[in-house]
C-alpha positions in Angstrom: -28.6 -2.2 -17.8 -26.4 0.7 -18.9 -26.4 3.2 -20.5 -23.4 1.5 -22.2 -24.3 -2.4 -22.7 -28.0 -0.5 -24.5 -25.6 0.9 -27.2 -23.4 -2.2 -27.7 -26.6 -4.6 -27.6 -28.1 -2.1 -30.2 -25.2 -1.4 -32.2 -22.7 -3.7 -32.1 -23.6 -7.3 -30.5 -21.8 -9.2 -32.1 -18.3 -7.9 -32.0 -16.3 -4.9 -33.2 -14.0 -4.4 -35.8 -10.1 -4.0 -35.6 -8.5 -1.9 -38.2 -4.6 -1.5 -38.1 -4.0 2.5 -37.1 -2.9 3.5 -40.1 -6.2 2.6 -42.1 -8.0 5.1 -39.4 -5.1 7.6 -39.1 -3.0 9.3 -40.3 0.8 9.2 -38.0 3.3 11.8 -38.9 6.7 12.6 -37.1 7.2 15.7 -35.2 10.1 18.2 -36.5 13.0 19.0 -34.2 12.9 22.3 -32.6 15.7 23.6 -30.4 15.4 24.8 -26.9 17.8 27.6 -28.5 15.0 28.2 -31.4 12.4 28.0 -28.8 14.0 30.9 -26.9 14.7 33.1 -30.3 10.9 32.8 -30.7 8.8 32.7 -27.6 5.1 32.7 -28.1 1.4 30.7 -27.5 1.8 27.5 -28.7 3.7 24.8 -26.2 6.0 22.2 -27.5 5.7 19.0 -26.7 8.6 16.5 -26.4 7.1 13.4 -25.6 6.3 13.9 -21.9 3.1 15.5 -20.0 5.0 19.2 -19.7 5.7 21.3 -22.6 9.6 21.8 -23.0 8.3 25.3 -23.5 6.3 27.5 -25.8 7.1 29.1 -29.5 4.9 31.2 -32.5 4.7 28.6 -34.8 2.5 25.1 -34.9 2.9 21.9 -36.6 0.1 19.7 -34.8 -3.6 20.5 -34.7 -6.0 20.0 -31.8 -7.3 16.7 -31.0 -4.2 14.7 -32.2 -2.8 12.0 -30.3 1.2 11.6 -29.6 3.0 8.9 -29.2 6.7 9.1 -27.8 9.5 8.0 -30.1 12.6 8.2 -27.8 13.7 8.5 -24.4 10.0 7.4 -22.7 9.2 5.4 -25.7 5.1 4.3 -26.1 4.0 7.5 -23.6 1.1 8.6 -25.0 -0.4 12.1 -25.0 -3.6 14.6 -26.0 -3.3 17.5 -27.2 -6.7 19.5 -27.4 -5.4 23.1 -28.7 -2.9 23.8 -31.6 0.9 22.7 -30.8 3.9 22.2 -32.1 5.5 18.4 -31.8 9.1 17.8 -31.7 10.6 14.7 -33.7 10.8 12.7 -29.9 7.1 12.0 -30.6 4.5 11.2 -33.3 1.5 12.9 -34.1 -1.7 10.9 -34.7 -4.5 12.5 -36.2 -7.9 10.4 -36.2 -10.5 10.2 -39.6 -13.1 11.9 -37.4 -15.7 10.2 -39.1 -14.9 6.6 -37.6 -12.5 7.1 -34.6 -12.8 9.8 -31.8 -9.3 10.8 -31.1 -9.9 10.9 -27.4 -11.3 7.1 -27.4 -8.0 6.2 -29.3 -6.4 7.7 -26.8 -7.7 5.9 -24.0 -7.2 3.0 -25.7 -3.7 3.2 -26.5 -3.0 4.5 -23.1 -4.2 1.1 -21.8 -1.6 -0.2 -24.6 1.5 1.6 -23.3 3.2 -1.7 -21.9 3.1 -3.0 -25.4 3.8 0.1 -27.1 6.8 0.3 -25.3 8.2 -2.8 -26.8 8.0 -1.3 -30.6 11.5 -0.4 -29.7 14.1 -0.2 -32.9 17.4 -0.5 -31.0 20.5 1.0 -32.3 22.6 3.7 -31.2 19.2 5.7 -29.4 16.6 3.4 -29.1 14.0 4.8 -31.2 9.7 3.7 -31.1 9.5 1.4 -34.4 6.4 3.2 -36.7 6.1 0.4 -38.8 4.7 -1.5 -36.2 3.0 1.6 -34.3 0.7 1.7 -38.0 0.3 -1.8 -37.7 -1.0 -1.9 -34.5 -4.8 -3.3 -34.4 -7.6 -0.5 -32.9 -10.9 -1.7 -32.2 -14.2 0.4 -34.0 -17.0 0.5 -32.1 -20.2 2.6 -33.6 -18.7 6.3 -32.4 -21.7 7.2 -30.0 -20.5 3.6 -28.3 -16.8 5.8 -28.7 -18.2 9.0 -27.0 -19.8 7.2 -23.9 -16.9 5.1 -23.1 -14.8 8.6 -23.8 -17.3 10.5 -21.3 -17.3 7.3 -18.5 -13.5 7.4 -18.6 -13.4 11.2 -18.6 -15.0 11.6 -15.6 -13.3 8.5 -14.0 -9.8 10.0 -15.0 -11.3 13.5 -12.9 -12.2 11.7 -9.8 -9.5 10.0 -9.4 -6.9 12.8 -10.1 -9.4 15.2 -7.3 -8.8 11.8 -4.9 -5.2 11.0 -6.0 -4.7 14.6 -5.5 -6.4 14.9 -1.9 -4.6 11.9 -0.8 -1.8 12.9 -2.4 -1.5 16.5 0.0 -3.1 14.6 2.7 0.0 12.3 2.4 2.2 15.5 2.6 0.9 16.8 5.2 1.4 13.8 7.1 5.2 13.5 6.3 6.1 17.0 7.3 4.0 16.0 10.3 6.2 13.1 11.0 9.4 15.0 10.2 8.1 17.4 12.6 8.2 15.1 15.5 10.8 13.1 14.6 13.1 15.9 15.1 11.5 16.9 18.0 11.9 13.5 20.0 15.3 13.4 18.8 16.2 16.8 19.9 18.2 16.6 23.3 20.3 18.9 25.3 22.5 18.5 28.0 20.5 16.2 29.9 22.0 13.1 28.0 25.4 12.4 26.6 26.7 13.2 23.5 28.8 11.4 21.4 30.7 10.5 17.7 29.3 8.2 15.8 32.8 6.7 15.9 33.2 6.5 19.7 29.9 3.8 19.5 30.9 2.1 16.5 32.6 1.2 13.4 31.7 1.4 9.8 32.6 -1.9 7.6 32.9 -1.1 4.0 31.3 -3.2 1.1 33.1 -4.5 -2.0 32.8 -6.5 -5.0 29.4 -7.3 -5.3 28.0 -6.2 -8.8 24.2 -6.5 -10.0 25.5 -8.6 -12.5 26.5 -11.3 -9.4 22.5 -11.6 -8.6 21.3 -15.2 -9.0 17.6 -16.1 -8.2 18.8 -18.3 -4.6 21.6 -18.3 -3.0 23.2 -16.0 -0.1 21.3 -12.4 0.8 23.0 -9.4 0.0 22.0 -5.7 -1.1 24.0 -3.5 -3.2 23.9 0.4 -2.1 22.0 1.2 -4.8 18.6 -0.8 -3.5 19.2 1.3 -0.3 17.8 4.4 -2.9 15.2 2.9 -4.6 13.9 -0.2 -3.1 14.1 0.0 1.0 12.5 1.6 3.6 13.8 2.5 6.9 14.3 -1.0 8.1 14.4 -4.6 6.7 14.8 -8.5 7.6 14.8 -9.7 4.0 16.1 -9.1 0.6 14.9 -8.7 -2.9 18.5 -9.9 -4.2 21.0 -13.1 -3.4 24.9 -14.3 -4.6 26.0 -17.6 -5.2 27.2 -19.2 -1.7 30.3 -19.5 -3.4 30.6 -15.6 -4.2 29.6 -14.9 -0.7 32.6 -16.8 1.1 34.8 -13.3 -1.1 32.2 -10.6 -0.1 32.0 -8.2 3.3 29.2 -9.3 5.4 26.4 -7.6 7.6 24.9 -8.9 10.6 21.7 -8.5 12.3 21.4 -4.9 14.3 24.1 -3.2 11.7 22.7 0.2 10.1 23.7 -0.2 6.4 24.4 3.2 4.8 24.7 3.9 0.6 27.9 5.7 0.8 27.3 7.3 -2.8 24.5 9.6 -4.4 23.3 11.9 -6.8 22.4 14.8 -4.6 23.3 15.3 -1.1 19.9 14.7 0.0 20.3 10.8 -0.6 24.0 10.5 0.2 24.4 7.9 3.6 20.3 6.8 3.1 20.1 4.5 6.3 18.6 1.0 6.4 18.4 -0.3 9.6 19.1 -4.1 9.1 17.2 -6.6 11.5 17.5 -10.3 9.3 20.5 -12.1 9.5 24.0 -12.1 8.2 24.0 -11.0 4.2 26.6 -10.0 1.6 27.2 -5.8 0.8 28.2 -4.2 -2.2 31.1 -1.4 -2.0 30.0 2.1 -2.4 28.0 1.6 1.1 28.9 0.5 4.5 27.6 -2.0 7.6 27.2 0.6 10.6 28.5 -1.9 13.6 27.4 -0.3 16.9 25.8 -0.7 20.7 23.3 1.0 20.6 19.3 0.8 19.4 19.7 0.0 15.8 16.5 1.6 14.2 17.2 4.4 16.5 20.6 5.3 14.6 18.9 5.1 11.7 16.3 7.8 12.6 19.2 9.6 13.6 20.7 10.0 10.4 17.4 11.2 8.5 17.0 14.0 10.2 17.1 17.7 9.4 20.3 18.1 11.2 22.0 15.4 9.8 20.7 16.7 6.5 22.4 19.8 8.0 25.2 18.3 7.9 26.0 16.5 5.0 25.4 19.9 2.9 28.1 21.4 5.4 30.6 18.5 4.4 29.1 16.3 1.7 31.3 16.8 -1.9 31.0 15.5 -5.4 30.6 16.6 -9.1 29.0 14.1 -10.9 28.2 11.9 -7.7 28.0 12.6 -3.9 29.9 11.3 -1.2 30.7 12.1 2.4 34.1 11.2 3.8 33.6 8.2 6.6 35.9 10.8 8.8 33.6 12.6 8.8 30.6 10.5 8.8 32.4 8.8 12.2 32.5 12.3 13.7 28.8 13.0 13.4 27.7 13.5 17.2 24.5 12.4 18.3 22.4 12.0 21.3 22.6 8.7 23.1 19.4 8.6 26.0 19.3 5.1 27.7 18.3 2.0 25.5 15.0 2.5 27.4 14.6 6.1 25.9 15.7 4.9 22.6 13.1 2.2 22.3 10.2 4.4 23.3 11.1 6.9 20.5 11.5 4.5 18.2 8.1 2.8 18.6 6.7 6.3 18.0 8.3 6.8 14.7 7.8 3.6 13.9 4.0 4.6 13.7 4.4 7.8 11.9 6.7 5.5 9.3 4.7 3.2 8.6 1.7 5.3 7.5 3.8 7.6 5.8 5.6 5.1 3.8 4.7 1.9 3.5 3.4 0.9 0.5 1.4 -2.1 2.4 -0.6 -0.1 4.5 -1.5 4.0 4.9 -2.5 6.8 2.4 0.4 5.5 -0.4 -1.3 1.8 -0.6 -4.4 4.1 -0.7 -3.2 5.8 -4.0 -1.7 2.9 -5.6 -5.2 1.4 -4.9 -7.0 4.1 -6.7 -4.5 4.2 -10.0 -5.3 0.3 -10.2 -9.0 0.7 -10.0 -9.0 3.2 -12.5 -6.8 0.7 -15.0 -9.1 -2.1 -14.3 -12.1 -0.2 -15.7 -10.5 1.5 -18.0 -8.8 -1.9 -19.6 -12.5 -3.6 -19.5 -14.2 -0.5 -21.0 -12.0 -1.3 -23.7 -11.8 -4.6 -24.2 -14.0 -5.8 -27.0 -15.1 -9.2 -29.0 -13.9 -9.1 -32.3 -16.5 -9.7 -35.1 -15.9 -12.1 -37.3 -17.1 -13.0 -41.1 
């Protein structure tokens, strides 16, 4: 038996109580504080906004150590703990534990396991703001505090390990993707022992248009609007997370099988023409991106363009204020190197390798991670899970 279940069979076996956070705490907004007033008065104590960074640091404080904060706007129900004097802005709430019943770390464990809930206290008007009626309402569980300070001390040092292992993994995982970068420019570096040529003088680009996120339907006809290409998909596909109506899809652009699908549009140059090599069969595309129709290898295109020269490249020509876009003139007269399909597939079954580890989250040192953070939520969620007593 544990350390642990010997306290709760000693001092609480049949249950804990829940009190609602307000009988426990006190919760008092943060006061606004400019960046402007911040930089007229620079000193010691950081400011917190409702994030894990300080917005910066000033000589006055309005929230003691050992107070809890809980976001009000922009990432509504992030939680914080602050252990050294601070000043809170009026993005978060400041609550401050009766030290005699709670410890203000084990309430803040246990809200952090609450987050997905706290998120829904949402008041929504003109800024969605975190609704503090039902934030002091909220039910906390009392265990005996030293049952509080072991939990707080198991979870502690669980929290450390896995930051030191998220944190290995983490450069291990850079490493390994400057590695593969590395080599993937090397085996796509060529001179003149193959030929050269424009991305136009192998194929043609087929724009997208008028599929909206608001056409998805659960089933129907595959498509992919440009901006899945950012955030959802790798380097290559055979499936989608997103279909149209079949009636929808007899109006829209399509792609077929071996096209390299390109987002046309971006924040930064960095993400502007993000390939996707597509290998399923014939879907719908959005506008703002493009269907890459060529001869060649298709996944080897699409290592192509995410390389460092490319990258090159679309800084040289890429233009945009508020978003990103590279003309498909010159997109078309991007030269490349085009080896034998032979060549091609070799390379590609090399990066291939380096891809998968890198970035899939299936498999390699990301999954890894991933695995970690959950393992740490599981324990951390039945650490804090407790009967209620009743009578």
């Amino acid at each position: 038996m544990s350390k642990l279940d010997e306290l709760i069979a000693e001092l609480c076996p049949d249950g804990v109580e829940y009190k609602a956070l307000e009988e426990i705490a006190s919760i008092e907004l943060g006061r606004r504080v400019t960046k402007a007033e911040i930089d007229r008065n620079p000193g010691q104590y950081p400011v917190w906004h409702g994030g894990e960074t300080p917005m910066g640091y000033i000589n006055k404080t309005n929230c003691p150590p050992y107070t809890v904060l809980v976001a009000n706007t922009g990432s509504i129900g992030y939680v914080n703990w602050i252990s050294i004097d601070s000043w809170c802005s009026d993005a978060a709430s400041m609550v401050i534990v009766k030290k005699d019943i709670l410890s203000s770390r084990f309430l803040y464990h246990f809200l952090k396991s609450k987050e997905f809930k706290i998120k829904k206290f949402r008041r929504i008007g003109g800024v969605p703001t975190l609704e503090l009626r039902k934030l002091r309402s909220f039910p906390i569980p009392i265990p005996p505090l030293p049952v509080q300070q072991e939990i707080v001390r198991i979870l502690d040092n669980f929290t450390e390990l896995t930051a030191e292992l998220t944190a290995e993994l983490t450069a291990e995982l850079t490493a390994r993707r400057k590695q593969y970068e590395y080599y993937r420019d090397l085996l796509l570096t060529f001179g003149d022992e193959v030929e050269w040529k424009t991305l136009g003088e192998i194929g043609k680009l087929i724009r997208g248009s008028g599929l909206l996120k608001s056409d998805f339907v659960e089933e129907g006809f595959p498509c992919i609007h440009y901006g899945q290409i950012h955030t959802y998909y790798g380097t290559s596909a055979t499936e989608t997370i997103s279909f149209v109506s079949v009636d929808k899809s007899k109006k829209l652009k399509k792609a077929k099988k071996g096209d390299v699908l390109i987002a046309g549009v971006s924040e930064n140059v960095e993400d502007v023409c993000k390939p996707l090599a597509w290998l399923g069969g014939d879907i719908c595309i959005s506008g703002d991106m493009f269907a890459f129709r060529h001869n060649q290898n298709t996944k080897y295109i699409t290592y192509l363009l995410q390389t460092t020269d490319f990258s090159r490249y679309k800084e040289k020509f890429a233009h945009g204020a508020k978003v990103t876009r590279l003309r498909q003139d010159k997109l078309l007269a991007y030269k490349i190197p085009v080896p034998p399909l032979e060549e091609q597939e070799r390379i590609v079954a090399i990066l291939d390798r380096f891809d998968a580890l890198c970035n899939d989250l299936t498999s390699g040192i990301p999954a890894e991670i991933e695995a970690r953070q959950k393992q740490y939520e599981y324990y951390r969620d039945k650490l804090l899970s407790f009967k209620e007593v009743t009578g």
